[in-house]
N, C-alpha and C positions, 0 to 999 in steps of 0.2 A: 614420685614426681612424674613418671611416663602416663601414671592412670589419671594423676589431673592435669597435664596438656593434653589427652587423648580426651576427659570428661569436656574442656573447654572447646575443642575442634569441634567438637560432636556437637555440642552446643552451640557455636554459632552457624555450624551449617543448618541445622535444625531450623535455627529461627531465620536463614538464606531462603529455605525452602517454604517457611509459613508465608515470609514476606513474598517470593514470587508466583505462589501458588493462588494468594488473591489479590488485587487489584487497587483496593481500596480497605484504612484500615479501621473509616468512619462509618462503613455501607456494610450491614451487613445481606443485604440484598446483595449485592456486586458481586459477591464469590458464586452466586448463581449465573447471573448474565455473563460472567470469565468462563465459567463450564462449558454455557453453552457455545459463546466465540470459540473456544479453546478444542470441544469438538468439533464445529465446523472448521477451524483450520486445521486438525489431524485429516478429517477426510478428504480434502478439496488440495489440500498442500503438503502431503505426504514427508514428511522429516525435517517441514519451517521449525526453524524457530526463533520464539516471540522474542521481539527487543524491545518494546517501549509498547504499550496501549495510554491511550486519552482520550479526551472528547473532545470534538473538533469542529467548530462550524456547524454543530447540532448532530454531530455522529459519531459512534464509538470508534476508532482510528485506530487500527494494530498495525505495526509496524514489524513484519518478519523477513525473515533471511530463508528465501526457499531458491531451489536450480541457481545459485549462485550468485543473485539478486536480491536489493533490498524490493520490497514491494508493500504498498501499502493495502488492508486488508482493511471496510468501510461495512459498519454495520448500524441499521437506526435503533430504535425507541426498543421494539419490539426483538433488537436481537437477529433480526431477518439481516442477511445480506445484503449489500447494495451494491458494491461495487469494487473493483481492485484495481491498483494500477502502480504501474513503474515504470524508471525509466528508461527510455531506448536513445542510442546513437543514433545521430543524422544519418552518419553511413550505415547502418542497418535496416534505414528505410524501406519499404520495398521500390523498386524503380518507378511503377503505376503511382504511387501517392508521390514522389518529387516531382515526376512529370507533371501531374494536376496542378500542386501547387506553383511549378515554374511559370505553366499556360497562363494558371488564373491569378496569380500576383507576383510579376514581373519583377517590379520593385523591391519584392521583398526578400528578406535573406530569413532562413527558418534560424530560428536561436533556440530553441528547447522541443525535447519532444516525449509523451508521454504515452504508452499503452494504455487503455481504461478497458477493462470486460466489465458489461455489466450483464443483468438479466435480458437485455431484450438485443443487445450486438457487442461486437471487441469494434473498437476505433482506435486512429493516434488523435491525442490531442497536441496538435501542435502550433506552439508562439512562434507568431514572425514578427520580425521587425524592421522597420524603413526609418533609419535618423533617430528622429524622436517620438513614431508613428508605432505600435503594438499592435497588433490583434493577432486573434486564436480562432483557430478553426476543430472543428470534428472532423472526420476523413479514414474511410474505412482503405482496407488494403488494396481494393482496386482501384482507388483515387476517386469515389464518390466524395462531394465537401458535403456534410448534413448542414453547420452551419459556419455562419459565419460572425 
């Protein structure tokens, strides 16, 4: 009886492990493109790990748990990197970017705020909002707005 619930155990982690090891179980191109995301997040994010991948908006979308934050990890067509980001508290702001946003939108009160690295700079993206009034800005740490 011990050796067939120890054969059954064995067995369904087994098939735990085929099923997280690839991504999709219609593709079999996919366990290639997982490889290669799945090295890029070993070397870039040293001990994440993955919770949910999909496709998103036109981009491979990983979702991991790396320095004790969820972050999302943003790759296109080709598998290449595009971008990461997650979330930051209002009060972890740096002082330079609330002051920006105080001077140049008075009215507004910041409601969300996001880190994004990408290949060409790290920004916050952050939503303000006035009433029933939104917009998002770009804004790097020393309170540069790229846009608006």
């Amino acid at each position: 009886m011990k050796n067939l619930i120890r054969n059954i155990l064995s067995l369904v982690l087994f098939s735990a492990i085929a099923v997280l090891a690839s991504c999709s179980d219609d593709d079999d191109n996919k366990a290639v493109v997982c490889n290669q995301v799945k090295s890029y997040i070993t070397q870039h994010y040293p001990g994440a790990i993955i919770r949910d991948a999909e496709y998103s908006r036109g981009y491979f979308e990983v979702e991991i748990y790396h320095d004790a934050r969820i972050k999302d990890v943003y790759f296109d067509d080709s598998d290449n990197w595009v971008a990461t980001k997650w979330d930051v508290s209002i009060a972890d702001l740096p002082a330079a970017v609330v002051t920006s946003l105080t001077e140049n939108f008075p009215e507004y009160r910041i409601d969300d705020v996001d880190y994004v690295v990408t290949p060409e700079r790290e920004t916050y993206y952050v939503e303000l909002e006035r009433g029933n009034y939104e917009r998002a800005v770009y804004i790097t740490a020393d309170g540069t707005i790229l846009t608006e």
